[in-house]
VEXPARO-107622 format. One record per residue (C-alpha): residue number from 1; residue in one letter; chain; x, y, z. Coordinates in steps of 0.5 Angstrom, whole numbers, plus 500, padded with zeros to 3 digits. Layout:
N
<num:NUM residuo:a cadena:A u:X v:Y w:Z>
...
//
This chain:
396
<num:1 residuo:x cadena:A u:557 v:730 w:050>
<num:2 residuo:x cadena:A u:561 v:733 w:055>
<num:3 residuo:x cadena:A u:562 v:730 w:062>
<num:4 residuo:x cadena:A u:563 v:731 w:069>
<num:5 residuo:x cadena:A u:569 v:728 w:072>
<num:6 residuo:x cadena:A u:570 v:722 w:076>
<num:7 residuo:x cadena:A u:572 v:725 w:082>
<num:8 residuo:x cadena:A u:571 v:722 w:089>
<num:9 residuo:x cadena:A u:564 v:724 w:093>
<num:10 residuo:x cadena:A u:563 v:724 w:100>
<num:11 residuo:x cadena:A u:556 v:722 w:100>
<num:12 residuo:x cadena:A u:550 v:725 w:104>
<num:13 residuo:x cadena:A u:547 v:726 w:112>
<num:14 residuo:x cadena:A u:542 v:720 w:112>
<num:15 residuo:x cadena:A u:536 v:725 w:114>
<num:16 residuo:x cadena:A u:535 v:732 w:110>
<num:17 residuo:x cadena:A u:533 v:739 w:114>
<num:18 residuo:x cadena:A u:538 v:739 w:120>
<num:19 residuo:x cadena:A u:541 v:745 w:122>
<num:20 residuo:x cadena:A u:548 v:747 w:119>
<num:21 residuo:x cadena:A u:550 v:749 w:126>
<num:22 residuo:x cadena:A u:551 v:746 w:132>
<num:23 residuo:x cadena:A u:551 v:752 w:137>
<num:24 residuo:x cadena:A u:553 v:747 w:144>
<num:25 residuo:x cadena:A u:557 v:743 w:141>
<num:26 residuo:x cadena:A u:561 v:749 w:138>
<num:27 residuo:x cadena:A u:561 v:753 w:146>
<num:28 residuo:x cadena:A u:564 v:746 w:149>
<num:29 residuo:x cadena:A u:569 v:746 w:145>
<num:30 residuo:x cadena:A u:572 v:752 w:148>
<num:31 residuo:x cadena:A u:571 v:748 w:155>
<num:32 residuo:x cadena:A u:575 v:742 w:152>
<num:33 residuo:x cadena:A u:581 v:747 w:151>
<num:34 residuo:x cadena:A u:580 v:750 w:157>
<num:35 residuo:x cadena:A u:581 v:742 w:161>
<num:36 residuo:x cadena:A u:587 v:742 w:157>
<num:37 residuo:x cadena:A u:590 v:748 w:159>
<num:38 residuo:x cadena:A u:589 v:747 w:166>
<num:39 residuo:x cadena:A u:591 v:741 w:165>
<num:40 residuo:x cadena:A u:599 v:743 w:163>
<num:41 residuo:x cadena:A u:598 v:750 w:167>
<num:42 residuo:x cadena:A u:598 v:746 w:174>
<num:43 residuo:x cadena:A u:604 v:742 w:172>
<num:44 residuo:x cadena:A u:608 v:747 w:169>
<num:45 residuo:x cadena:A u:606 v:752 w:174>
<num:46 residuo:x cadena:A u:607 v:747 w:182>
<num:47 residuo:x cadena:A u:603 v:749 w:188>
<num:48 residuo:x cadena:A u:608 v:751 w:193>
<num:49 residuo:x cadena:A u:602 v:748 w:199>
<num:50 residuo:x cadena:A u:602 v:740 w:198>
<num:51 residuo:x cadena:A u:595 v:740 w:199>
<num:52 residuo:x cadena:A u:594 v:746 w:193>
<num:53 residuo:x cadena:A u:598 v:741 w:189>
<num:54 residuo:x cadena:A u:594 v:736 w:190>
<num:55 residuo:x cadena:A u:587 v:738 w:190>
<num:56 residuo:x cadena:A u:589 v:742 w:182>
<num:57 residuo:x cadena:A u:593 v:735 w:181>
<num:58 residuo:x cadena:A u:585 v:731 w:182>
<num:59 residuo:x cadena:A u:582 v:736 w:178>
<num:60 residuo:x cadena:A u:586 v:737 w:173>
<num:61 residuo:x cadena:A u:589 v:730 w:172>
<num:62 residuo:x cadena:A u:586 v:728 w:167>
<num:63 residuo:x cadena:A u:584 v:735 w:163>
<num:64 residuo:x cadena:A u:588 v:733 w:157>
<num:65 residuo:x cadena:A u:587 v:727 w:156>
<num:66 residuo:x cadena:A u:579 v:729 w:157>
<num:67 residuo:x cadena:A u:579 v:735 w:153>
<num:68 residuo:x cadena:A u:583 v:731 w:147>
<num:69 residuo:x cadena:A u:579 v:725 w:146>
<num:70 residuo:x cadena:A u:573 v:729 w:146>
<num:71 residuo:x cadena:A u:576 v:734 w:141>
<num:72 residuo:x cadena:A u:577 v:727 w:137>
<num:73 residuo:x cadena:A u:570 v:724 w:137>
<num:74 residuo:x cadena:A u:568 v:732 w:136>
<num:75 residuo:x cadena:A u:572 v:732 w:129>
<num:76 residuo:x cadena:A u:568 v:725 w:126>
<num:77 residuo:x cadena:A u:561 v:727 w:129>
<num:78 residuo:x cadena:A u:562 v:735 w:125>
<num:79 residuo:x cadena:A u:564 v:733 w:120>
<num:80 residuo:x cadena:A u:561 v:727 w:118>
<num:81 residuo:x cadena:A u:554 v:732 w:120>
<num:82 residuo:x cadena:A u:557 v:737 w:115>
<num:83 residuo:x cadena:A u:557 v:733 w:109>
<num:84 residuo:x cadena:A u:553 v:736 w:104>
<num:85 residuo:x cadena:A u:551 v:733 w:096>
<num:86 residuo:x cadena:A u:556 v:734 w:091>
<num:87 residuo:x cadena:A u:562 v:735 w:096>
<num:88 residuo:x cadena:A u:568 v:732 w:093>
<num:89 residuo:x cadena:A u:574 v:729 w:097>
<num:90 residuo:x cadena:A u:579 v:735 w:094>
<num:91 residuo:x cadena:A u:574 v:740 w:096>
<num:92 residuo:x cadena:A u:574 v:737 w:102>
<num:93 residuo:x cadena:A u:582 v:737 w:103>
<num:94 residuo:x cadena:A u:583 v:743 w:102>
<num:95 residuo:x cadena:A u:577 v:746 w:105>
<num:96 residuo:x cadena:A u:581 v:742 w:112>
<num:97 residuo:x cadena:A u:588 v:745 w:111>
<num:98 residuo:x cadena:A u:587 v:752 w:111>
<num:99 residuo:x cadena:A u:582 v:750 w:117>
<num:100 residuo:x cadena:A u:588 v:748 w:121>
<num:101 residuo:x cadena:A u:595 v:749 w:117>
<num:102 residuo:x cadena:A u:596 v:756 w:117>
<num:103 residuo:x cadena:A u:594 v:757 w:125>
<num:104 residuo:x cadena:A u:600 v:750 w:125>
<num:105 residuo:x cadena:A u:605 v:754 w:121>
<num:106 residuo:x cadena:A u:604 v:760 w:125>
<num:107 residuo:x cadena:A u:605 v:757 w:132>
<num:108 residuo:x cadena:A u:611 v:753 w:129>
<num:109 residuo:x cadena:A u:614 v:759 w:127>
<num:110 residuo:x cadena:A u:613 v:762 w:134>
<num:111 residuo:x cadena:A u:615 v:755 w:137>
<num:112 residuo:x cadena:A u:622 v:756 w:133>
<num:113 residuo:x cadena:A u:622 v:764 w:135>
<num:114 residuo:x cadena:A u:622 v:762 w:142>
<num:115 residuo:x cadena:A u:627 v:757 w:141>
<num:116 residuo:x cadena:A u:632 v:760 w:138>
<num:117 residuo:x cadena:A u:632 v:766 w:143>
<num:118 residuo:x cadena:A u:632 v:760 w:149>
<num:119 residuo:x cadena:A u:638 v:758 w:145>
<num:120 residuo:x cadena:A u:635 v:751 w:144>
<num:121 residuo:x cadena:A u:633 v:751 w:137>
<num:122 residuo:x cadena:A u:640 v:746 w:136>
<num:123 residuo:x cadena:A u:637 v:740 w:140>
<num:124 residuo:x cadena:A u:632 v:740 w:136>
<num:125 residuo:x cadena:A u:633 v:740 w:129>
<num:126 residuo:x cadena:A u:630 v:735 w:124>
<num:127 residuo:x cadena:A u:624 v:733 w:130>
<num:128 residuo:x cadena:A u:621 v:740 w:127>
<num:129 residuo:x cadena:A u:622 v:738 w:120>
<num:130 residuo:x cadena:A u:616 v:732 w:123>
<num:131 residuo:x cadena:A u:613 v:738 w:126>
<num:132 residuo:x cadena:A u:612 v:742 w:120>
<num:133 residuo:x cadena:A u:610 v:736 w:116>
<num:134 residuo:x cadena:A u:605 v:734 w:122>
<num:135 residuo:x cadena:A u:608 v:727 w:122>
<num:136 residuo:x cadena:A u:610 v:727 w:129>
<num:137 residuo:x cadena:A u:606 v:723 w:132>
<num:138 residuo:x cadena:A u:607 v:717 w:129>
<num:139 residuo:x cadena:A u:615 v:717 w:132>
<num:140 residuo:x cadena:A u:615 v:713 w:138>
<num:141 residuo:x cadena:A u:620 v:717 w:141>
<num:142 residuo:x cadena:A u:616 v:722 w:146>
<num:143 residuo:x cadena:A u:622 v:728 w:145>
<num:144 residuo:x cadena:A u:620 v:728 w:138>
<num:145 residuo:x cadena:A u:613 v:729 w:139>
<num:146 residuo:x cadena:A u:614 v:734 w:143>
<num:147 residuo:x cadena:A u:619 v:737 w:140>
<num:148 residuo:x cadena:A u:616 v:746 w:138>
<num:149 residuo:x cadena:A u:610 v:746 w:139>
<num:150 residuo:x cadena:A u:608 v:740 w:143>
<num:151 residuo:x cadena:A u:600 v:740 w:143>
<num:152 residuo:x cadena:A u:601 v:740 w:135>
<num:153 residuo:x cadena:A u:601 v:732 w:135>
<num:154 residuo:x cadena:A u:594 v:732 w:136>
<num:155 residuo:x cadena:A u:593 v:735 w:128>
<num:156 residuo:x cadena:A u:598 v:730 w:126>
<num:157 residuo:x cadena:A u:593 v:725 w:127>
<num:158 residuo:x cadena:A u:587 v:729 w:125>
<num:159 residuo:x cadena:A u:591 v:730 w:118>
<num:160 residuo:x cadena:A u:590 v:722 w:117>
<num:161 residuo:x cadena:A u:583 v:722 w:119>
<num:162 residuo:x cadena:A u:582 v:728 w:114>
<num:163 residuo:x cadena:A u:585 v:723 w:109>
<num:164 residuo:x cadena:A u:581 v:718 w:111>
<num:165 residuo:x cadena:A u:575 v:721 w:111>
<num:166 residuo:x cadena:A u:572 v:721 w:105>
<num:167 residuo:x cadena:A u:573 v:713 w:104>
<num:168 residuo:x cadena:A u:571 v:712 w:112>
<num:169 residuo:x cadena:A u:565 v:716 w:111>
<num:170 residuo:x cadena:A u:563 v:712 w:104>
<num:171 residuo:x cadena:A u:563 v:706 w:107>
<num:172 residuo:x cadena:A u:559 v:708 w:113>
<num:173 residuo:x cadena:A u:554 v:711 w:109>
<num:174 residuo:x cadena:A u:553 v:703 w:106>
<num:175 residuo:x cadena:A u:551 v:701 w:113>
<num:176 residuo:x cadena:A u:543 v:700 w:113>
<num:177 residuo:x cadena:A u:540 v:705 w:119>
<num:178 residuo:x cadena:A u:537 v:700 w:124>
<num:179 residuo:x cadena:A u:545 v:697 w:125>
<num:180 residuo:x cadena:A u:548 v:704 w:126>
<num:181 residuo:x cadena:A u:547 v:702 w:133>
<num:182 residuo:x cadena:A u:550 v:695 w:133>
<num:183 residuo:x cadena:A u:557 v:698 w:129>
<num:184 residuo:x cadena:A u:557 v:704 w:133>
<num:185 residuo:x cadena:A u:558 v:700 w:139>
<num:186 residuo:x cadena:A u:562 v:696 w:136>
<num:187 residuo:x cadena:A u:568 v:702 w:135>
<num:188 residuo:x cadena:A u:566 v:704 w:141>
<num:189 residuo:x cadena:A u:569 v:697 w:144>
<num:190 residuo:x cadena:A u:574 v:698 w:139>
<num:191 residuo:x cadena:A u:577 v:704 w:143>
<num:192 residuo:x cadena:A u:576 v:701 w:150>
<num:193 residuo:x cadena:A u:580 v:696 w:148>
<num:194 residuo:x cadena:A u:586 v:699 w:145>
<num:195 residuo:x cadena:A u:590 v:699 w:153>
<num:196 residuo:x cadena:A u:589 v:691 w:153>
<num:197 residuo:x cadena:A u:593 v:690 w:146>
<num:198 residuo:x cadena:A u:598 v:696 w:149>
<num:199 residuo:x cadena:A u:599 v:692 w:155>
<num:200 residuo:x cadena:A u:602 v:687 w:150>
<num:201 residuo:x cadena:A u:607 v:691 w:148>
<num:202 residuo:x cadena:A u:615 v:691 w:150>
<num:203 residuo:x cadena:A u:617 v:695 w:156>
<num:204 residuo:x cadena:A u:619 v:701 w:155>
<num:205 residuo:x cadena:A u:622 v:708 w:159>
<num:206 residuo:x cadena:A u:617 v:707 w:166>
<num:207 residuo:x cadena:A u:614 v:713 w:167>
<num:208 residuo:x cadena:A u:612 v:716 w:174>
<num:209 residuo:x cadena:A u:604 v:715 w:173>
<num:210 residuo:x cadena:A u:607 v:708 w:172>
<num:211 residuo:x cadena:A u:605 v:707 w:164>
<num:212 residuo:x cadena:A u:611 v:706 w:159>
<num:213 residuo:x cadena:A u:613 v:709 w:153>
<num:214 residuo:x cadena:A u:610 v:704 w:148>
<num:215 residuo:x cadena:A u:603 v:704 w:152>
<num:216 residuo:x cadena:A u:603 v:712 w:152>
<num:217 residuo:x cadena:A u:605 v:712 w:144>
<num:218 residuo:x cadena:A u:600 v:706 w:142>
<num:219 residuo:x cadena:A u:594 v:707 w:145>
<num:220 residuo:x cadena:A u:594 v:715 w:146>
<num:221 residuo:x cadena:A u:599 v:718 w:141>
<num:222 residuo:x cadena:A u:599 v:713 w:134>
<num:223 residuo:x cadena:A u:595 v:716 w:129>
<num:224 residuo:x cadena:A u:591 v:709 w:127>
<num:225 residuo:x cadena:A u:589 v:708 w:134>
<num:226 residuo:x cadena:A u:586 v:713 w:134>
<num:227 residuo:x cadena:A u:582 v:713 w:129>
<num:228 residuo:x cadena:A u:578 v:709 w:131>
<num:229 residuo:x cadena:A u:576 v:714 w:136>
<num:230 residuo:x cadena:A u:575 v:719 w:130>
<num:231 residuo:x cadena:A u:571 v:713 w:127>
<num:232 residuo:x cadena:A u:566 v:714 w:133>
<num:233 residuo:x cadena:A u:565 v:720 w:131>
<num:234 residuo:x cadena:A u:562 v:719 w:125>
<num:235 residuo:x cadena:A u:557 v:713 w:128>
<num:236 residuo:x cadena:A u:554 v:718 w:133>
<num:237 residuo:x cadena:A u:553 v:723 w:127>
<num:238 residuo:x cadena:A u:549 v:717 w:123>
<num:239 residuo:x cadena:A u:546 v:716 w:129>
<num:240 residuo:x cadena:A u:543 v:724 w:130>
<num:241 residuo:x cadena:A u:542 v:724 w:122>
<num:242 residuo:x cadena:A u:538 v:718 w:122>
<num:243 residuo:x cadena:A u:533 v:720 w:127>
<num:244 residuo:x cadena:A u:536 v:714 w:132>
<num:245 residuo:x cadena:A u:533 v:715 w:139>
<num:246 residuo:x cadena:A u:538 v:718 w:144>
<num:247 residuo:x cadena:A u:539 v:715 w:151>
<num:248 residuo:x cadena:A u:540 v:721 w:155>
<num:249 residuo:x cadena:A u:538 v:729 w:155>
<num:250 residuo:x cadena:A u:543 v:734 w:155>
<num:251 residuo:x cadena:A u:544 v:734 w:162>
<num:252 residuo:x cadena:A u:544 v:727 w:164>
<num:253 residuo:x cadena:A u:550 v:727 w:159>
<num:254 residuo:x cadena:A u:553 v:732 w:162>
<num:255 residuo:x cadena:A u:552 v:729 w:169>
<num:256 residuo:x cadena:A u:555 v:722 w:166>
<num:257 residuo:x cadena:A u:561 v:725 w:164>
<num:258 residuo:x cadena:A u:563 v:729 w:169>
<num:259 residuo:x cadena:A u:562 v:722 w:173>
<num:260 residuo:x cadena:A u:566 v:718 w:169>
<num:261 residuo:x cadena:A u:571 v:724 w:168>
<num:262 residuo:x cadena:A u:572 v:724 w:177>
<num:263 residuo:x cadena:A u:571 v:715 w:177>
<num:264 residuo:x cadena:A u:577 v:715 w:171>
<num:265 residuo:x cadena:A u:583 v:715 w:176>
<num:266 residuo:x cadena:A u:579 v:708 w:179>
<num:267 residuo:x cadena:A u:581 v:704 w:173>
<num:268 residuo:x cadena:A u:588 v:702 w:170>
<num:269 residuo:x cadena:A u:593 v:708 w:168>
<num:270 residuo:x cadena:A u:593 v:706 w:160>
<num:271 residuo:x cadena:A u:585 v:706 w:161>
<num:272 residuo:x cadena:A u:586 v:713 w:163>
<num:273 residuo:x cadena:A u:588 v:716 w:156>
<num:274 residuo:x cadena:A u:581 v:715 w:152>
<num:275 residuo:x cadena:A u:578 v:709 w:154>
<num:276 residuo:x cadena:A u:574 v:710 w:160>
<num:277 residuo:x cadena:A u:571 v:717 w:157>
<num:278 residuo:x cadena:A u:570 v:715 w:150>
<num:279 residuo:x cadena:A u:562 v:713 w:150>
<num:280 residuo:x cadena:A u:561 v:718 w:156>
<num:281 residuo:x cadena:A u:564 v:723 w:151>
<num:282 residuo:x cadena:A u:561 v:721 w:146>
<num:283 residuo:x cadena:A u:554 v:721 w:149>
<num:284 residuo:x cadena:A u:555 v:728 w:151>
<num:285 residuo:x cadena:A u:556 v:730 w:144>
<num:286 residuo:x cadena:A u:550 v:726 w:142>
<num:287 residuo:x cadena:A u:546 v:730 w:147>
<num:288 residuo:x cadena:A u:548 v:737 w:145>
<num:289 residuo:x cadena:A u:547 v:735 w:138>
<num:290 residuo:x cadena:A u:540 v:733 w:139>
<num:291 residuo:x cadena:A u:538 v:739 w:143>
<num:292 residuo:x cadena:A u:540 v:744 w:138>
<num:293 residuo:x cadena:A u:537 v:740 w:132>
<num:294 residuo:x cadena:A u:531 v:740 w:138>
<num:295 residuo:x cadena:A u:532 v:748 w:138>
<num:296 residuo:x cadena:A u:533 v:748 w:146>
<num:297 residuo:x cadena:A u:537 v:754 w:149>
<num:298 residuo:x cadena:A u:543 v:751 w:152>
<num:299 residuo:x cadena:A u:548 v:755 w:156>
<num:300 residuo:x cadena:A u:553 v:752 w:151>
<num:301 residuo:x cadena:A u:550 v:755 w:145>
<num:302 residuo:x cadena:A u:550 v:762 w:148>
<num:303 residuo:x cadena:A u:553 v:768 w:144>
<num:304 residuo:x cadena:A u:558 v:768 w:149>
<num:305 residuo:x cadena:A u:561 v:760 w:149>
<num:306 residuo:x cadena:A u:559 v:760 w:141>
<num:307 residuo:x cadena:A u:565 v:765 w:141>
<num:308 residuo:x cadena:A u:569 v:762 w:145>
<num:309 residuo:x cadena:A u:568 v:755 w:141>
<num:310 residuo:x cadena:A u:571 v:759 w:135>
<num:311 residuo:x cadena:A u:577 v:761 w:137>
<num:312 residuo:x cadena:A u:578 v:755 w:141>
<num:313 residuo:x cadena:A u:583 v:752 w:135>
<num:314 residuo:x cadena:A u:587 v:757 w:136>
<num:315 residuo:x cadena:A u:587 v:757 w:144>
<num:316 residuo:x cadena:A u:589 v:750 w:143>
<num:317 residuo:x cadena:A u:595 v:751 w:140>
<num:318 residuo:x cadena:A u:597 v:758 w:142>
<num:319 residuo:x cadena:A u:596 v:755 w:151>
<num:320 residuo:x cadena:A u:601 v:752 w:151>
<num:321 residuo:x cadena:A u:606 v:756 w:149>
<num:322 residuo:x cadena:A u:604 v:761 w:153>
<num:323 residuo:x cadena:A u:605 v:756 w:158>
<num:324 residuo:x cadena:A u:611 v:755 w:158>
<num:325 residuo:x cadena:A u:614 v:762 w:156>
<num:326 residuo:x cadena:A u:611 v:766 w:162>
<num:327 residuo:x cadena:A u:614 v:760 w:166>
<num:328 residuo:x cadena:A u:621 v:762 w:164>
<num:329 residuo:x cadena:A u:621 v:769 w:164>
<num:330 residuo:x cadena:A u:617 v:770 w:171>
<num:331 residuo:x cadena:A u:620 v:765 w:174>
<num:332 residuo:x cadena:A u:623 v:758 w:172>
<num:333 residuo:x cadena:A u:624 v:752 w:176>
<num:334 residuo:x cadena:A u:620 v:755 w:182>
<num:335 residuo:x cadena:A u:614 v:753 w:186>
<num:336 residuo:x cadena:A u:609 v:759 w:187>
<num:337 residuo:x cadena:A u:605 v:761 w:193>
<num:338 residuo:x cadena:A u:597 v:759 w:192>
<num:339 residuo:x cadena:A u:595 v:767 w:190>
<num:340 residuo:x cadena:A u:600 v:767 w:187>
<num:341 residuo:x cadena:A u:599 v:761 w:182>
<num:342 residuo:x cadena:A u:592 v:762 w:181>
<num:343 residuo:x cadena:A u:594 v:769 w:178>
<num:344 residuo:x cadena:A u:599 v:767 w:173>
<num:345 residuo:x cadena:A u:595 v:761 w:171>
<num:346 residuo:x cadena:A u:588 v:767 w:170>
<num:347 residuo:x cadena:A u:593 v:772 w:166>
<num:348 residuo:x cadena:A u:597 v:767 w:162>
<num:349 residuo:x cadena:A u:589 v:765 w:160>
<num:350 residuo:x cadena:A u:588 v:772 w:159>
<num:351 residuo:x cadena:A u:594 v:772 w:154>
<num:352 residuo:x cadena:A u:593 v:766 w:151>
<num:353 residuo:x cadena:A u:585 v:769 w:149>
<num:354 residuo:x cadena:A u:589 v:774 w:147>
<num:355 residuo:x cadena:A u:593 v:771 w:142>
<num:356 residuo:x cadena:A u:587 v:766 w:140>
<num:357 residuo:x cadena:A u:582 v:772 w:138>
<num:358 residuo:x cadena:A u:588 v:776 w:134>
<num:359 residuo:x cadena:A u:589 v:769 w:130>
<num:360 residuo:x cadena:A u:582 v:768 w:129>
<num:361 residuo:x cadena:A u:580 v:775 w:127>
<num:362 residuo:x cadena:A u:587 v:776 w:122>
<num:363 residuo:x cadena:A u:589 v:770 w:119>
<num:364 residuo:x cadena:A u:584 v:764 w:121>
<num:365 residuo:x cadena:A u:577 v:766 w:119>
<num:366 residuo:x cadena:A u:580 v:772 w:112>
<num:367 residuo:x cadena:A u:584 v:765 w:111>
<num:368 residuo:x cadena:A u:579 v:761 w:110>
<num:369 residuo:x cadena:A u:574 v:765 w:107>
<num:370 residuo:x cadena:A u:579 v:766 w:101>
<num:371 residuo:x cadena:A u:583 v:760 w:100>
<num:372 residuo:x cadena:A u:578 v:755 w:103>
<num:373 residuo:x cadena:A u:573 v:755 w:097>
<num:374 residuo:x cadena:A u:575 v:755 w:090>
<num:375 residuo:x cadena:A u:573 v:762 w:087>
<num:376 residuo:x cadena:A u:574 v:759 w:079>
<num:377 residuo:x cadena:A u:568 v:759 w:076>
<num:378 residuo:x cadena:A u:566 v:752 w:072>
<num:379 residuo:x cadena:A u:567 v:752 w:065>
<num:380 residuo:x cadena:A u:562 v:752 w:060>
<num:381 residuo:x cadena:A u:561 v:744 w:058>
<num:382 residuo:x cadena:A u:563 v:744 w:050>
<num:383 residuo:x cadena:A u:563 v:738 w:045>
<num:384 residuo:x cadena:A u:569 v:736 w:044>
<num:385 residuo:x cadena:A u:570 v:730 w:038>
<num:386 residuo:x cadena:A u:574 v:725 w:040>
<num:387 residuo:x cadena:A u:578 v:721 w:034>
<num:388 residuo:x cadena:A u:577 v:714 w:034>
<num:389 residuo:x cadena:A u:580 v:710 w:037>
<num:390 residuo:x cadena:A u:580 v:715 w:044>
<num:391 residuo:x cadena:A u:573 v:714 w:046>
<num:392 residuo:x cadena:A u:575 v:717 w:054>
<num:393 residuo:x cadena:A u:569 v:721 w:056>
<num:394 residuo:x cadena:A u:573 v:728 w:057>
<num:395 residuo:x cadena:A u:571 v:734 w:061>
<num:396 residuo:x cadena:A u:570 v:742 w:059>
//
């Protein structure tokens, strides 16, 4: 008798009958990408007026690494959401690399063009190899990690926890639901002291922020480290699916985050990168989970933000890009008037949206729909006499 092969499974939601989409959660990621790209825009693009300089700088300071993070603990809580009976590792694999490769191969190419064109393409030779092969992040030299497209490291961590996933998932699946509460809390504490270990480690290049090189890699670039950000995730989503008590509403989360994300430049720069954010974050996202579950209307899962939140990957990796490209052909090196700032910011915006609709309406979405999934029928299970001596169960 035939039999199924042995291939790795990923488990099953906790609880049954939750929805499969999570409108609000998909309209905040586009406000993610979009703190990301107003964090880069402000410093590519410097205020003439000292005061306008210093207000962007205040509200924006912190963009990045806010939207990062937050994109970090979103990928463990959805895809731990996602996970259905009978999902295997491979499929999962595969269905994750056509998901982010092809807008990452895209965006190289463009990066390499652009390159070549500044005639800069030579000082940056094989740091595009790490590139290409998203292993870039876990190099300790910041010009390697930046090298091309420099938002792309971010995937080189998120292609360990795709790697992980499915044993991570496995295991957490073990834990009984009255502990998800202590074990998320746990790695919640995990990530808040990761700046406690990075400040251990040898002095390095001493950057005007007043963090070092190896503080920098290790507790925001390393991919391990921030694993257990993406770790995180994964608790929340348990705690979701298992019917667990929220502490907030929608908008006390939202009024926590935007508290904390204001209070973090209090705290001690490496506790700025993730640190401070994480459990704000991470309940915001709890939050906007349950209200959908709930059926509530809420801005974020309007049509609008919805359709934002399915093109913000490739916002993301088209933002800064365009960033830097408007800055060399309107103007390098120089400082802009405030009008005149704002209005490049809203047109490279504006391109960059662009850009993002064409490569998810062309390529990411008919990519996924053809690749993504397997189209290969199972074969008919058949019997198949196996010679003494080689009893192995095989498949049809």
């Amino acid at each position: 008798m035939a039999h199924e092969p042995a291939v790795p499974r990923l488990g099953s939601p906790t609880v049954r009958d939750v929805p499969s989409r999570l409108p609000s959660l998909t309209g905040a990621r586009f406000i993610a990408a979009g703190m990301v790209f107003l964090f880069h825009s402000t410093f590519v693009y410097p205020f003439a007026s000292p005061g306008a300089q210093k207000t962007t700088q205040v509200l924006f300071s912190q963009g990045g690494y806010t939207g990062v993070t937050f994109f970090f603990v979103l990928s463990g809580f959805v895809l731990a959401w996602a996970v259905r009976p009978g999902d295997t590792a491979p499929k999962f694999w595969r269905r994750r690399f056509f998901k982010i490769y092809p807008n990452h191969l895209l965006t190289f190419i463009a990066a390499l063009i652009l390159l070549v064109g500044f005639g800069k393409a030579a000082s940056q030779g094989w740091q595009g190899l790490l590139n290409l092969l998203l292993l870039q992040s876990w190099h300790p030299d910041l010009f390697v990690r930046a090298a091309f497209n420099p938002v792309a490291w971010s995937l080189s961590c998120e292609a360990l926890f795709y790697f992980a996933f499915p044993f991570i998932n496995r295991l957490i699946d073990r834990i009984r639901p009255e502990r998800l509460w202590f074990w998320t809390v746990l790695s919640a504490l995990a990530v808040i002291s990761i700046p406690s270990f990075a400040l251990l480690l040898p002095s390095g290049q001493l950057f005007p922020q007043g963090f070092t090189s190896w503080e920098l890699w290790f507790a925001y670039y390393l991919p391990p480290v921030q694993l257990l950000t993406f770790v995180f995730g994964i608790f929340l989503a348990k705690i979701v699916l298992s019917g667990r008590r929220v502490p907030l509403k929608l908008g006390g989360a939202v009024a926590l985050a935007v508290g904390a994300y204001f209070v973090t430049p209090l705290f001690g720069v490496v506790y700025q990168f993730t640190a401070v954010m994480i459990v704000p974050l991470g309940l915001l996202i709890v939050a906007a989970a349950t209200a959908d579950v709930e059926g509530q209307r809420t801005f974020l899962g309007s049509k609008v933000m919805v359709w934002l939140g399915e093109v913000s990957f490739a916002f993301y990796m088209w933002h800064y890009l365009v960033i830097a490209t408007g800055h060399q052909w309107l103007g390098a090196g120089e400082n802009w008037s405030t009008p005149t700032a704002i209005a490049v910011m809203v047109l490279l915006f504006a391109v960059a949206l662009l850009l993002s609709w064409a490569t998810f309406t062309f390529i990411e979405r008919p990519i996924m729909r053809r690749f993504a999934t397997s189209r290969r029928k199972p074969a008919p299970a058949v019997a198949t006499i196996v010679p003494a001596g080689d009893r192995t169960d095989r498949a049809a």
